[in-house]
N, C-alpha and C positions, 0 to 999 in steps of 0.2 A: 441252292443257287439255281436261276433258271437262265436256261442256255437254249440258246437260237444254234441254231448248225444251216448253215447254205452251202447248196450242191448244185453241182453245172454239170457233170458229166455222169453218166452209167455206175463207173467204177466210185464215184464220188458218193454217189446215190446210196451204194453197197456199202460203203465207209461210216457214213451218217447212219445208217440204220444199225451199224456194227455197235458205234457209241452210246447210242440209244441202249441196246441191249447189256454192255460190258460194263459201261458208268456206274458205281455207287449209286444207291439210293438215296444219297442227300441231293442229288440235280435232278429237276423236273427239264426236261429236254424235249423240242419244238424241233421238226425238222420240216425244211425248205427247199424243194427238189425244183431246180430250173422247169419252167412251164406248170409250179402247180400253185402258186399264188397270181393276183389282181393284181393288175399296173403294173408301173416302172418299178426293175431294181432299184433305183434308187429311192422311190417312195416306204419300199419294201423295209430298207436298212433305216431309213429315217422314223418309221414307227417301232422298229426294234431296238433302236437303240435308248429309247425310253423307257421300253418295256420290261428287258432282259438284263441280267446282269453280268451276262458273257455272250459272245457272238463269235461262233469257232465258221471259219469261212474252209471249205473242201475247193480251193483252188490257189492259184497261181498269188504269192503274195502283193504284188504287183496291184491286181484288181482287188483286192481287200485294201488295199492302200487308197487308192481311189476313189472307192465307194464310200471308206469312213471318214477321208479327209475332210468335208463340209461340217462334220457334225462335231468334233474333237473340242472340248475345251479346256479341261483340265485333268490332271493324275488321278484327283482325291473324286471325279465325279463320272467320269466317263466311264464303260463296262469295259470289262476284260475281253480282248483281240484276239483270238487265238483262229492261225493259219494252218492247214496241214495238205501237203500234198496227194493227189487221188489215189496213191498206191500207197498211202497210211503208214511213210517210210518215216516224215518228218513230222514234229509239234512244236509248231513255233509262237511264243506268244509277241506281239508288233506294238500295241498299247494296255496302256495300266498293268504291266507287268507286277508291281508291287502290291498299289492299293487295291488295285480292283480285283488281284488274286489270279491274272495273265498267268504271271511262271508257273504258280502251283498248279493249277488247271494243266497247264502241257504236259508237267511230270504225272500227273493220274491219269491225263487221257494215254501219255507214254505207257506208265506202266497196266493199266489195261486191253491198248491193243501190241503192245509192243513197238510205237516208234520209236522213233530218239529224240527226245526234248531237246531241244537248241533256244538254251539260253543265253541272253545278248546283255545283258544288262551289266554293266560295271562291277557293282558290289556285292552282286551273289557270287559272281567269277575270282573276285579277292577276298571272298568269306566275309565282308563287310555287312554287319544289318543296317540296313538303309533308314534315314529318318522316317518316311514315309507309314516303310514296314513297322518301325518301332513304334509309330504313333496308333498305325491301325493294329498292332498284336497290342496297347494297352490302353484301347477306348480313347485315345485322347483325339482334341482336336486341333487341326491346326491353325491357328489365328493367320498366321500370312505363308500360303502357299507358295508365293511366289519367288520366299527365302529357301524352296527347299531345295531347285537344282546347284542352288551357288554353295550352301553347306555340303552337299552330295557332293560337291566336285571337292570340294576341302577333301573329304575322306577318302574318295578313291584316290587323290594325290598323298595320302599320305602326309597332311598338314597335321598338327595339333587342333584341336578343338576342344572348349571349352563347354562343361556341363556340369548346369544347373539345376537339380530336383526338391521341390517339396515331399512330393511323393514317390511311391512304386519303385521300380528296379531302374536302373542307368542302359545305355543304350551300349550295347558290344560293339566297342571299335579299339582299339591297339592303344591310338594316341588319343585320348580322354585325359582329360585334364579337369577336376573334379573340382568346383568351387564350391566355396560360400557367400553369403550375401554379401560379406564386403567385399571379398576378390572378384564376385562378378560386375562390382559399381567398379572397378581398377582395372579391369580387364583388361588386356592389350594382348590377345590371342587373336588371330584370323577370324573366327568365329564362335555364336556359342548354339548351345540349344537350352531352354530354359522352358522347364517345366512346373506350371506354378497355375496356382486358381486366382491368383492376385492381379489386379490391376496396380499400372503404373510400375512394373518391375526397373528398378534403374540399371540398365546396358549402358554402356559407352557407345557412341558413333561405328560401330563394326557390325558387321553381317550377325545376324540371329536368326535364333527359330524358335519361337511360341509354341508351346503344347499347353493345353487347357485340358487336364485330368478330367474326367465327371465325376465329381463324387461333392457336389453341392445337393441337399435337397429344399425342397422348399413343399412347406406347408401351407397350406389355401383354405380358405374359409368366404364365402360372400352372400350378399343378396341374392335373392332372386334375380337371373335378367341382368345382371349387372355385367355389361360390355367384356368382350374380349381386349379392347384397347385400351380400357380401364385399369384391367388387371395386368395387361402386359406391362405396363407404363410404370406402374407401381410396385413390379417384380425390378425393372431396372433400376427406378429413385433407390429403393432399399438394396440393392445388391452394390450401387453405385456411395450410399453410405456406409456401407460394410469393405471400402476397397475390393470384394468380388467381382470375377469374370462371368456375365451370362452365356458365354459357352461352356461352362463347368457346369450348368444346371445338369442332374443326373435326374433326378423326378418331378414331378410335383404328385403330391398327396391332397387328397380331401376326404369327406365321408360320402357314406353309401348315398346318403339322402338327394348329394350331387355330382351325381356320378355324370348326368347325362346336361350338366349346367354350361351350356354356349359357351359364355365367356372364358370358361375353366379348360375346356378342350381344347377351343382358341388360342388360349397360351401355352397348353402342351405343344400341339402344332408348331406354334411360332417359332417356339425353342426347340422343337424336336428331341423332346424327351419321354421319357416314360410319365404313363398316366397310373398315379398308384389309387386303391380304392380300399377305404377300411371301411367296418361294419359299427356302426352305434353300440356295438357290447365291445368290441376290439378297444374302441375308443374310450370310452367308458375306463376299463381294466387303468387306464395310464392319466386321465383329466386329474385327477386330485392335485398330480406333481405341476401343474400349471394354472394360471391367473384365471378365474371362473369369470361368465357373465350370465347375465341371467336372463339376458335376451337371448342368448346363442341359448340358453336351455330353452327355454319358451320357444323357440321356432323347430329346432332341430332333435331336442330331448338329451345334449348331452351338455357340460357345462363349457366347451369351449373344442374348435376343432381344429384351427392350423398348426397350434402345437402340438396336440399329440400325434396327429400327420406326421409333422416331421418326425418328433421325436422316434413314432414305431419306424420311420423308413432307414433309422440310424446315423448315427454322427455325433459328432458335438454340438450342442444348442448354442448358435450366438447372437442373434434375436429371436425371445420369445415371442414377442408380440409386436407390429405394426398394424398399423391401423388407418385408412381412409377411403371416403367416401363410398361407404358399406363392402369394403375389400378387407379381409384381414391375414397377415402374411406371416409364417416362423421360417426362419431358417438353419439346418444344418446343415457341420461340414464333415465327412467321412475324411480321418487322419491313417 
């Protein structure tokens, strides 16, 4: 995790340098001492907040409020907040407490210098794991952010809520109320949370919350040169005849041959997922179990490569083969 630290005062200055030195070795840590960067604080914070994935501020909460107000947009994107006063009494985190990893941060920087972490958030305070937290402890993503303070307040009230899983572990809360796919189309609970890689899940008219697991992969094969827009366009057609969500993409696989293929990165990019890369013997070891061409040997030297793509990167196979305008697409699903 890389962490900005800013200092206004002497004692401040001594704080920051302490963190530096006591922090773990998984944070790479940038310190910022009044008068020793260019321009305006505020230019200061507005390139850090791009850069860093936490920003512990050694002053008055107040002006850490201030400074980051401009730049704030949401929970699931903006970096972790964390305040501490210059005599290294208090660790307080102010934004993205959950996703961004705010709380935990205050209790390590607590328990390496010794403050006291002051945590403010609702549902750590009632033992509640928060949707947020549950989505980022299991990769998942959340289709509509903007369902998640109205479910959050269901729980810290102490409402019933309804959950929906295809996959992985259920989210720890008291009053869970565990469906199926026909009790969650009947639904009449205050809200639900539904975790699924399926498009078009049927809810009723009530408050939800979307979680999109990763564990789609998709196997790639194309031309030379053949477009990033090409290939994205054509990830969507087929994920969209497969009832699939392309936020559950978890990879895309190709071979070695195009590893460094534009359009193919392009669509990693797009989708932000992993880029997997097998080798012409890798590949090889597994082609027999799928549909041969003898054009794919003749260019590339193996009998065929999006399906075994997918297949080595795991799952269930449920299209082996699509195919257009020199793109060729497999996909699995990890159950």
């Amino acid at each position: 995790m890389r962490l900005a630290v800013i200092s206004f005062t002497n004692a401040g200055k001594e704080l920051g340098e302490k963190l530096d030195r006591v922090m773990d070795g998984d944070h790479e840590m940038k310190l910022f001492h009044k008068g020793m960067w260019e321009g305006s604080l505020d230019s200061l914070v507005a390139s850090l907040w791009k850069e860093f994935d936490g920003i512990i501020f050694i002053s008055a909460a107040g002006i850490a409020s201030r400074l980051i107000a401009p730049h704030v947009k949401n929970k699931l994107v903006d970096p972790a907040i964390i305040c501490m006063d210059d005599t290294g009494r208090f660790a307080i985190p102010i934004l993205s407490g959950h996703y961004g990893g705010a709380n935990e941060m205050a209790r390590q920087i607590a328990a390496s210098t010794g403050a006291s972490p002051v945590i403010t958030t609702a549902t750590d305070n009632r033992g509640i794991q928060a949707p947020d937290m549950f989505a980022k402890d299991n990769g998942y993503v959340v289709e509509n952010p903007e369902s998640l303070p109205r479910i959050t307040s269901m729980m810290v009230n102490g409402e019933p809520v309804g959950f929906y899983g295809e996959f992985g572990p259920s989210i720890e809360y008291s009053e869970l109320v565990h469906l199926n796919g026909e009790e969650l189309k009947n639904c009449r609970l205050p809200g639900v949370i539904a975790v699924s890689n399926r498009l078009g899940i049927e809810i009723p008219g009530i408050p939800n919350l979307i979680l999109r697991p990763p564990n789609i992969n998709l196997g790639v094969g194309c031309r030379k040169e053949v477009s990033g827009e090409r290939i994205i366009d054509f990830i969507y057609e087929v994920l969209s005849e497969e009832g699939l969500s392309p936020l559950s993409i978890a990879n895309i696989g190709t071979i070695e041959l195009k590893r460094n293929e534009p359009g193919i990165i392009k669509a990693a990019d797009h989708f932000g997922c992993g880029l997997k890369i097998f080798s012409a013997e890798d590949i090889s070891k597994v082609q027999d179990m799928f549909m041969k061409s003898d054009f794919v040997k003749n260019t590339v030297g193996v009998n065929s490569v999006s399906a075994p793509a997918a297949y080595l990167m795991g799952g269930n196979l449920i299209r082996e083969k699509a195919v257009k305008k020199g793109v060729t697409l497999s996909v699995t699903v990890e159950v």
